[in-house]
N, C-alpha and C positions, 0 to 999 in steps of 0.2 A: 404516490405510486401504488400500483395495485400489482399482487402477485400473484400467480395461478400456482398452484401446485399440483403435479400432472404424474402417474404413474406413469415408470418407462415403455415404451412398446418394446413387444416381443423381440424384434429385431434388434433395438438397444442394447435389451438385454444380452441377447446372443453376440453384436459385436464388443460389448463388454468383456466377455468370459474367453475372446481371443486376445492374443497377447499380437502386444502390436511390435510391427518387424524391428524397432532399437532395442527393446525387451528381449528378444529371442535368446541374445547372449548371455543375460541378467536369469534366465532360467535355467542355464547349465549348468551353472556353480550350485553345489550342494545348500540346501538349507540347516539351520542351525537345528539343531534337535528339539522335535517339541511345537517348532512354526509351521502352521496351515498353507500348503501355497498357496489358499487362493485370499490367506490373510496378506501373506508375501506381496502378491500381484497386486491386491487393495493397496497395500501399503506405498508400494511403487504408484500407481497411478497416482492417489493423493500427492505426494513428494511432485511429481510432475505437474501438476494442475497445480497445486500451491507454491510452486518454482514461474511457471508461468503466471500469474495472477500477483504475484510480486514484482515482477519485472512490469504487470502493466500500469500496478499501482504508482510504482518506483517511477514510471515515465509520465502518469498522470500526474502526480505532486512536483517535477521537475517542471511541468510544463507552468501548472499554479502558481508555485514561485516566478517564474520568468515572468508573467504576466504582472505577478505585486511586486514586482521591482519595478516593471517598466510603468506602474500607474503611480509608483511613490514617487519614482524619479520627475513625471508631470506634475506631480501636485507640488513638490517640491520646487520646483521652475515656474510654473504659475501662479504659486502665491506672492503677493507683495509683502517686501520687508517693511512691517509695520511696527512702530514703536509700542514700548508695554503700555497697559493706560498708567492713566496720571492715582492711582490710587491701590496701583501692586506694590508689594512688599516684597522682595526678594526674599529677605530672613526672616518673613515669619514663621516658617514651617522648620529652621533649620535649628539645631542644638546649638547652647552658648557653649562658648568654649570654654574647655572646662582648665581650671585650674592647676 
């Protein structure tokens, strides 16, 4: 995959530095002494964008799973029940019992 990395346009920029209308309320409430709003605002957007980007991950990996279940469950039913060969050893790998 190839990435570009692209300064914002002007206009990003500017719809950035607006607060979007569920935030409105999240800006009335005083800040703690000492916080930047527009670190505040940063901070809120991140929170939202890494809230959303979870939930897509979360449904991406739900969906992964469903598919390796559904391909084990075929391999599973397609393979023939084949006897060991004639030259395995059940216990060689396993601990003598001990004493």
């Amino acid at each position: 995959m190839k990435f570009d990395v692209v300064d914002p346009s002007d206009e990003q920029a500017i719809l950035d530095e607006e607060a979007a209308p569920g935030e409105q309320g999240a800006e009335d409430e005083p800040l703690p002494p000492g916080v930047h709003p527009r670190l505040d605002r940063a901070a809120r957007q991140m929170h939202t964008r890494i809230s959303a980007d979870l939930g897509t991950l979360g449904e991406s990996l739900n969906r992964l799973h469903a598919h390796i279940e559904t391909a084990r469950s075929r391999e599973t039913e397609d393979a023939p029940q084949a006897p060991p060969p004639t030259n395995f050893r059940a216990g060689a790998f396993s601990r003598p019992p001990s004493p």
